[in-house]
C-alpha positions in Angstrom: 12.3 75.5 5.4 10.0 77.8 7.8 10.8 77.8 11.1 8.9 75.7 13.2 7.3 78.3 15.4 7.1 76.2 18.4 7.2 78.8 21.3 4.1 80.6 19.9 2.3 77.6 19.6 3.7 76.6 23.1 2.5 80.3 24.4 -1.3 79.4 22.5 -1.5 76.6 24.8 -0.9 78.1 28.1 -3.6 80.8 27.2 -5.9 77.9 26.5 -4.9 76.0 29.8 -5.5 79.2 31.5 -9.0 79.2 30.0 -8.3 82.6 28.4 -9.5 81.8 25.4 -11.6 79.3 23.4 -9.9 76.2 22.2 -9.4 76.6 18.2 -6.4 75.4 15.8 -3.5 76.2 18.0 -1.0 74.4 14.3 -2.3 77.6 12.9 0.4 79.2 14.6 2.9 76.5 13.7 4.2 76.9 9.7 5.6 73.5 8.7 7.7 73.1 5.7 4.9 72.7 3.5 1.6 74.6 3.3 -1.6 73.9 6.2 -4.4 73.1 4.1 -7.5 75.4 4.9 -10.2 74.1 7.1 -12.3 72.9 4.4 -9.4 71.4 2.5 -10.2 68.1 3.1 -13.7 68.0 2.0 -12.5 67.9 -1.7 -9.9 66.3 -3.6 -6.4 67.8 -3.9 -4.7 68.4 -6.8 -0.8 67.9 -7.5 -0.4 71.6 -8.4 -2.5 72.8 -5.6 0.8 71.8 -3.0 4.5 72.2 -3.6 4.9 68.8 -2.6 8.1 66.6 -2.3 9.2 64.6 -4.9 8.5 61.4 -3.3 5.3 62.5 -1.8 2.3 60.5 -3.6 -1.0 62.5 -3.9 -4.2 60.7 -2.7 -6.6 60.5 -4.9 -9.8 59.3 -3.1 -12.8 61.6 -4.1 -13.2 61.7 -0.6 -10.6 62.2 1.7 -12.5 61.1 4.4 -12.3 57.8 3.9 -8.2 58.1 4.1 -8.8 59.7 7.2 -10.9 56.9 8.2 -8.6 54.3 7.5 -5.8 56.1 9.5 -7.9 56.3 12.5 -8.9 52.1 12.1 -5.2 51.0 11.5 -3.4 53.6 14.3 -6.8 53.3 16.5 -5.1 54.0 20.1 -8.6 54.5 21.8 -10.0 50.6 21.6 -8.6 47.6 22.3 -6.9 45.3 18.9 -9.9 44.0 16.2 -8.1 41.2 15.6 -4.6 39.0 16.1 -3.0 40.3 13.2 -3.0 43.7 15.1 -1.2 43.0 18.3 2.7 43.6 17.9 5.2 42.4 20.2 3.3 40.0 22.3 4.2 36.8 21.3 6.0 35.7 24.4 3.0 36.9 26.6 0.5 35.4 24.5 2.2 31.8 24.9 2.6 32.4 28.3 -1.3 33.0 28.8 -2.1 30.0 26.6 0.6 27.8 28.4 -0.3 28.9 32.1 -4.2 28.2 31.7 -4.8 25.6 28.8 -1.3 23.2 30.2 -1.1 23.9 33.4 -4.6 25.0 34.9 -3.5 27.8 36.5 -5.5 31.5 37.0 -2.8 34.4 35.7 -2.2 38.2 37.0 -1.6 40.0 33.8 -0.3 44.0 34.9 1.1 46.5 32.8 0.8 50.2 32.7 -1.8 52.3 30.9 -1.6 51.9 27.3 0.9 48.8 27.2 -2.2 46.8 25.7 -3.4 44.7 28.5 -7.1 44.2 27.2 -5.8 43.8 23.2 -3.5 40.9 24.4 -6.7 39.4 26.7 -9.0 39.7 23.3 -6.6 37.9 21.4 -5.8 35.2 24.0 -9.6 34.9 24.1 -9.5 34.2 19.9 -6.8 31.7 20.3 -8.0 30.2 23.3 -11.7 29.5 21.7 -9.8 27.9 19.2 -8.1 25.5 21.8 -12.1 24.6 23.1 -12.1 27.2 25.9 -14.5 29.3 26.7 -13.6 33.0 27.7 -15.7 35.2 29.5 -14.5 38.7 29.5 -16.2 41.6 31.5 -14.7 44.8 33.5 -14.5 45.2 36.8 -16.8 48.5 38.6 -15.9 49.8 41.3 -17.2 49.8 44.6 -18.9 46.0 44.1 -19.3 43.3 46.6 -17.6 39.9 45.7 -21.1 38.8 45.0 -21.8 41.4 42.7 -18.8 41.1 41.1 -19.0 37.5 40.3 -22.4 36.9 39.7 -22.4 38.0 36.3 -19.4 35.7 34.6 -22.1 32.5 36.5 -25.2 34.0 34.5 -23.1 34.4 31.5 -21.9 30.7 31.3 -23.4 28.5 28.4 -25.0 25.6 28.7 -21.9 23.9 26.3 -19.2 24.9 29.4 -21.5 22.9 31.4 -22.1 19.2 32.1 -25.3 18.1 30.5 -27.1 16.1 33.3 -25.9 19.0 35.9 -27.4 21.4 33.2 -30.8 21.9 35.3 -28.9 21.6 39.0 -26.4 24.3 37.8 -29.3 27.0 37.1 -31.2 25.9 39.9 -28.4 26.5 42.8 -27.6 29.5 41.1 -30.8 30.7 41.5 -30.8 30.0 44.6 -28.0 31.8 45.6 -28.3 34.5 48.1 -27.5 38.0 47.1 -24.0 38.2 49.2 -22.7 34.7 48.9 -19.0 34.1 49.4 -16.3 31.8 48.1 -17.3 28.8 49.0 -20.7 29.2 48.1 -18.9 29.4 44.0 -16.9 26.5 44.3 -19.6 24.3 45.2 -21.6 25.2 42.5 -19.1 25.1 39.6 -16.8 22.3 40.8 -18.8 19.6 39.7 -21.0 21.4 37.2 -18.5 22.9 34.5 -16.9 21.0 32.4 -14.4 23.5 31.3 -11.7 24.9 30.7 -14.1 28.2 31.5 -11.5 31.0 31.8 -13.2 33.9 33.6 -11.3 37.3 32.7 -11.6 40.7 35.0 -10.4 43.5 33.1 -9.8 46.6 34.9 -9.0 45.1 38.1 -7.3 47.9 39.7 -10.7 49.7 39.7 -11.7 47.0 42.5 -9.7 48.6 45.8 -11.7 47.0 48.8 -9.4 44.9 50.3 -12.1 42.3 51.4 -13.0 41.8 48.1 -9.6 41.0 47.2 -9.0 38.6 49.6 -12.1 36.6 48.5 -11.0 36.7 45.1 -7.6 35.2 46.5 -9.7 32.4 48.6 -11.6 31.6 45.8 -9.0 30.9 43.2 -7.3 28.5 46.0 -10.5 26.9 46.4 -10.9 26.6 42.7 -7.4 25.3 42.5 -7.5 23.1 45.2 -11.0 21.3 44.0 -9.5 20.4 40.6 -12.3 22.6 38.8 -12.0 23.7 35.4 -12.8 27.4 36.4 -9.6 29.4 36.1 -9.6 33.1 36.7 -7.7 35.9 34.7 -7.2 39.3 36.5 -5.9 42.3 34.8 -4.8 45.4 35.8 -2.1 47.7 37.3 0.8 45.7 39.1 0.8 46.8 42.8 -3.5 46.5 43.0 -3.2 43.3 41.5 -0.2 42.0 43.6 -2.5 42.5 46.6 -4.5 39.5 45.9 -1.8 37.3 46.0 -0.6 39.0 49.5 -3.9 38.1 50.4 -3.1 34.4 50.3 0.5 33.6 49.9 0.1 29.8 49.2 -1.9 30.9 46.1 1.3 31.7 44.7 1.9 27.8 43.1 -1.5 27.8 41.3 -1.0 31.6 39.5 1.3 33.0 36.8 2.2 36.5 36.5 2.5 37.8 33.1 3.7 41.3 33.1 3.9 43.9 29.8 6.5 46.1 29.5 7.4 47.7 26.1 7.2 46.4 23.0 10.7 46.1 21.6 12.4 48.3 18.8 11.5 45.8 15.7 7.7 45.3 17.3 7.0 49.1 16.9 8.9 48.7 13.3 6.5 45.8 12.5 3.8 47.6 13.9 4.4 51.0 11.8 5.4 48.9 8.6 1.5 47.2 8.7 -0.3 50.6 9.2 2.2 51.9 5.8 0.7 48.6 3.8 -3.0 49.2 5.0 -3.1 52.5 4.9 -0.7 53.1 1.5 1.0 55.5 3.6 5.1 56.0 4.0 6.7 57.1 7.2 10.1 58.7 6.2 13.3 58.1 8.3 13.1 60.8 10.0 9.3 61.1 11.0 9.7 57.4 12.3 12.6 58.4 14.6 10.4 61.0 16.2 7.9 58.3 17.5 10.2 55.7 18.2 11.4 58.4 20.6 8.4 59.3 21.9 6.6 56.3 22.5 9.3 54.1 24.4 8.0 51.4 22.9 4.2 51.9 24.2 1.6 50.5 21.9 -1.1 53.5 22.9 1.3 56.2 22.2 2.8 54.6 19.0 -0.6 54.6 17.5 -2.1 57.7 18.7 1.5 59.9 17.7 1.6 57.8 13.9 -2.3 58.9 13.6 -1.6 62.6 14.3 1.1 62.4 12.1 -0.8 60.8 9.0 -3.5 62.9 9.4 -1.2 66.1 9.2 0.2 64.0 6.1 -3.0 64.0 4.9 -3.9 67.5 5.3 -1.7 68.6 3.2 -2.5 65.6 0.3 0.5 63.6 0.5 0.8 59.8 1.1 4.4 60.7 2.8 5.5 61.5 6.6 7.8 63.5 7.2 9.6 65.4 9.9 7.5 68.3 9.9 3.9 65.8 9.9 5.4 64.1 13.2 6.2 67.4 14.5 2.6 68.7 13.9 1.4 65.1 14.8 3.2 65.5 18.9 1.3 69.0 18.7 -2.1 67.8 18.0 -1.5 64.5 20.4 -0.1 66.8 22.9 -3.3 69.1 22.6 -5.5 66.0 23.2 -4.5 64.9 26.2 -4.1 68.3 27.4 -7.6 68.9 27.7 -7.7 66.0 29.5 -4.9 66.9 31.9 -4.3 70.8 31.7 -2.2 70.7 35.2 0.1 68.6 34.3 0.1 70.0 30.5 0.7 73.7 32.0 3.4 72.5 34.2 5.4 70.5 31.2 5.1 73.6 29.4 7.1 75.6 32.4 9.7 72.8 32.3 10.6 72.4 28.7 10.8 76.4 28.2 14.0 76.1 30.2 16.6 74.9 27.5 19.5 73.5 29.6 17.5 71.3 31.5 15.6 69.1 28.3 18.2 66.3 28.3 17.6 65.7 32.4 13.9 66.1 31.8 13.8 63.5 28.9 15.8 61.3 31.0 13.6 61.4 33.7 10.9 61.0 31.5 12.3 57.6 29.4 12.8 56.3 32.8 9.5 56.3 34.1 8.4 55.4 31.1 9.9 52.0 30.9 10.0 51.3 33.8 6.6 52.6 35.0 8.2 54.5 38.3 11.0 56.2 39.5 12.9 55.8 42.4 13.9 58.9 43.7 17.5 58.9 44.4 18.5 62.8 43.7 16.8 66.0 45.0 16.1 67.7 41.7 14.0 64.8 40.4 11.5 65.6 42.4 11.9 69.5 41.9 11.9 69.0 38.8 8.6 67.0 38.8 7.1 67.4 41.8 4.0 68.9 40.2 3.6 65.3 38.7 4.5 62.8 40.6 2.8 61.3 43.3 3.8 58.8 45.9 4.0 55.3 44.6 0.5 53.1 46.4 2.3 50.4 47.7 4.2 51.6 50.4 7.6 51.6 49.0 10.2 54.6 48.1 9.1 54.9 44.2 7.2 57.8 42.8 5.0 57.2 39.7 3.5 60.1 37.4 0.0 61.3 38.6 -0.9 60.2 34.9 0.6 56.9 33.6 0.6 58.1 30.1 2.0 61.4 30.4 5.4 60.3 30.5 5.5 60.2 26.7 3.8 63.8 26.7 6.4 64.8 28.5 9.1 63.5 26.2 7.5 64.9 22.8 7.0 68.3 24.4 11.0 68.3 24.8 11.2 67.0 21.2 9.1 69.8 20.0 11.2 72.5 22.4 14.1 70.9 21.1 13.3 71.2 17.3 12.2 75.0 18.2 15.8 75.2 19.9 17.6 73.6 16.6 15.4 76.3 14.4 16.5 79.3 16.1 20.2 78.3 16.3 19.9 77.8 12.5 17.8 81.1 11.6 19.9 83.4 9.7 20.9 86.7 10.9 19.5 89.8 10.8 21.3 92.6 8.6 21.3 96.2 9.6 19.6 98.5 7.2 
């Protein structure tokens, strides 16, 4: 096996954070057990004796590879929300929660999570079961910087005539017509109590993004009001925890009409089940060994499970085999790490720092596994925060916690150890050099 030439890769990446050069192939740098197929490779089809293959590798034979590719990036598609039920993994419990809390009981719900634990693909599929059920389900997300008005105003124009009453059909459009342009709480309840017949579930994605304080604590009266009238308007708001705790610190007493559903990770078998559908749609087989990289990686996150198994196919890909291995989820952290990166080149640069410094991987993994389960980390020892200081920032809410300036970099953090690890494993490993 070549030696995964990890430091030069690493060393490639600081001279592109540093904007000393353009951004090309940095894997060019980084020989994997089996051949990189040339840029053009993938245009045509690949031939068994064009790559020393393993024995279990299958070769694709799709005339074009493209539509492999394409495949890959629908069934391990981190950047959307979930097409359809049969896509969302590990959410049963919060899904019947959801169902219970609105359809049995009536009440609005607080759904938080962190980036990428699939807050808007649990919504969409509440939203398809809920339909089902003879609810209807607005969903929009929330912009920033919006008045109450403005915020609401589009869920009432987007209301159909079937969520409403028939003989207050005419009165409903009318009054809200009439509204003026910055009505408040009361001003909704009183045209909706009487009007919709319901169950009319309202969702607001993206909450966090709403930060004025006032507009919180109308959302918070208006949900009472809601409650307290008996109307079939329920509201779902979803977002980070601590922004959308703040509406229910707003008004306390709403506390008995809401129910907090909170993601965390999805558990070991979910990320199995989840990785065992994307091998039967995509024909694909993740070995042992390449699985165990992004269990570690992801903790359990449903945006880093896809985006690190769709790296790691398409590396499978590139060189025409139907098998992952070791070496594709190596290459696959690399080209996910290079993603984000040019999204986040502090934070990338200053993992890069960190992970160069051998005897300190395990603490920085550790560190990193923590947050990412849990979201934050309370700082109870001095070198957490030497360690990280670069990127963590003060938790919003007032209390003693630290979070990553990037919610999702956690995982980034922890496959950039892998990889320094693996590099780490190589060298120890690499024979020694004889004297002439």
């Amino acid at each position: 096996m070549v030696r995964l030439n990890i430091r030069k890769w690493m060393s490639g990446l600081v001279r592109w954070l540093e904007g000393s050069r353009a951004p090309r192939r940095l894997d060019a740098t980084l020989p994997l057990d089996h051949p990189i197929p040339p840029e053009d490779a993938s245009t045509s089809p690949i031939e068994p004796s064009q790559r020393d293959l393993p024995d279990q590798a299958v070769v694709l034979g799709e005339p074009d590879s493209r539509r492999g590719r394409a495949k890959v990036a629908r069934i391990f598609d981190s950047a959307h929300p979930v097409r359809n039920r049969g896509e969302l993994f590990g959410r049963d419990r919060e899904l019947d929660a959801l169902l219970s809390a609105t359809l049995d009981f009536g009440q609005h719900v607080i759904i938080h999570g962190a980036r990428g634990s699939g807050k808007t693909s649990l919504v969409r599929v509440y939203g398809d079961h809920a339909d089902e059920q003879g609810a209807i389900v607005i969903y929009m997300a929330c912009e920033p910087g919006v008045s109450f008005a403005e915020l609401v105003r589009p869920y009432l124009r987007a209301l159909p005539a079937a969520a409403l009453v028939p003989e207050e059909r005419t009165r409903f459009r009318d009054g809200l017509d009439a509204l003026p342009e910055n009505f408040g709480p009361r001003a909704l309840v009183d045209l909706v109590a009487e009007r919709v017949a319901g169950p009319v579930v309202l969702v607001f994605d993206e909450f966090d993004r709403v930060t004025d304080l006032h507009v919180k604590a109308e959302m918070a009266a208006v949900m009472k009001l809601l409650s307290d009238s008996l109307a079939s308007v329920l509201f779902m708001l979803v977002g980070i925890a601590h922004n959308v705790a703040d509406v229910i610190d707003c008004h306390p007493s709403l506390r008995r009409h809401m129910r907090a559903v909170s993601l965390g990770r999805i558990e070991s078998d979910s990320v199995k089940a989840l990785i065992d559908a994307g091998e039967a749609s995509t024909g694909l087989t993740f070995q042992d060994d390449a699985r165990a990289v992004i269990f570690r990686a992801s903790c359990g996150s449903p945006f880093h499970i896809r985006m690190f198994c769709h790296h790691a196919a398409i590396a499978a890909l590139g060189r025409g085999s139907s098998s992952v291995s070791v070496s594709d989820a190596h290459k696959g952290l690399r080209s996910a790490i290079e993603q984000w990166a040019a999204m986040n080149k502090e934070d990338a640069h200053h993992f890069v720092s960190l992970v160069e410094r051998e005897e300190l991987l395990p603490e920085i993994e550790r560190i990193a596994h923590a947050v990412a389960l849990g979201d934050r980390l309370p700082v109870d020892t001095e070198n957490v925060h030497a360690l990280l200081g670069e990127a963590l920032v003060a938790e919003e809410n007032g209390s003693d916690s630290f979070v990553f300036r990037d919610s999702i970099a956690p995982q980034f953090l922890i496959a950039f150890a892998i990889l320094a690890e693996a590099a780490t494993l190589s060298k120890s490993h690499r024979p020694p050099v004889r004297a002439n």
